[in-house]
N, C-alpha and C positions, 0 to 999 in steps of 0.2 A: 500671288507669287510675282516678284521682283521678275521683268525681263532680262536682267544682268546675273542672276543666279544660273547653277549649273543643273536645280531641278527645270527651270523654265526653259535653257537648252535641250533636257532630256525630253520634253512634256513635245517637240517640233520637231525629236526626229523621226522618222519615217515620210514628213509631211512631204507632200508632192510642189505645193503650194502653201501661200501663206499670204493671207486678206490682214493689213493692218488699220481699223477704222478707229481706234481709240483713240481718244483727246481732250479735254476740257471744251464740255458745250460752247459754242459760240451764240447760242441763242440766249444772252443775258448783254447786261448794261456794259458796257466796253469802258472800262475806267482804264486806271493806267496798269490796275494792278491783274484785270481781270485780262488784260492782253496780257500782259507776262503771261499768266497763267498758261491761255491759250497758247503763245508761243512756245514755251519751254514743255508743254504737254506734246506737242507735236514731234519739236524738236529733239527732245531727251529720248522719247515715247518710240521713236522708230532707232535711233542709236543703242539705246538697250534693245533690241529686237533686232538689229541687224550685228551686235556686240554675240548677243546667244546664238544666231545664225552662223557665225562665223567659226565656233568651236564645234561643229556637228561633220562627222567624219564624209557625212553623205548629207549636203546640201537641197531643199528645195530649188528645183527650178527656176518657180517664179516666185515673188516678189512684188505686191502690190499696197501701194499706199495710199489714205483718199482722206483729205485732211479738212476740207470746208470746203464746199458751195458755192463759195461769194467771190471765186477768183475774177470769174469774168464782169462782176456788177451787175447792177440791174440795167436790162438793155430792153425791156418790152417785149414784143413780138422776135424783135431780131434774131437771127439763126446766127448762131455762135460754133467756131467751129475750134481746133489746136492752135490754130494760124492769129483767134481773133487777139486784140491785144485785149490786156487783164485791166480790170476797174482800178481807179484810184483812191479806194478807202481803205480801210487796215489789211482787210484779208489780202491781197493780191502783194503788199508789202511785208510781209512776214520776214 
């Protein structure tokens, strides 16, 4: 079911809440086309989901979205917090 359809807005109403974890794996070969993918998965992937949100007379609350992992880079031990700055490889550029 199409997130932009109006069975897929019927399917989220009543929801209190709404977890959006879907997206083209990022655990594969990063070509050029495979970052599209990843991109535009993300991208399109929570517009049509906030597109069906928007036609629901009675709105969820919250709204959560978790898109990759790899925002912050690989940092070791280091404690990372919202504040730290983001890694400099694809994911963090999106």
């Amino acid at each position: 079911m199409e997130f932009g359809s109006r069975a897929a807005a019927e399917s989220l109403a009543g929801a209190d809440a709404v977890i959006h974890l879907a997206g083209e794996p990022v655990a594969q070969r990063w070509t050029p086309e495979a970052k599209r993918r990843i991109r535009a998965s993300r991208m399109d992937g929570t517009r049509h989901l906030v597109n069906a949100l928007s036609t629901l007379s009675r709105r969820p609350q919250v709204l959560i979205c978790a898109s990759a992992i790899g925002y912050y880079g690989s940092r070791g031990d280091e404690v990372l917090t919202e504040a730290s700055r983001p890694g400099s490889d694809f994911s963090p550029r999106w």
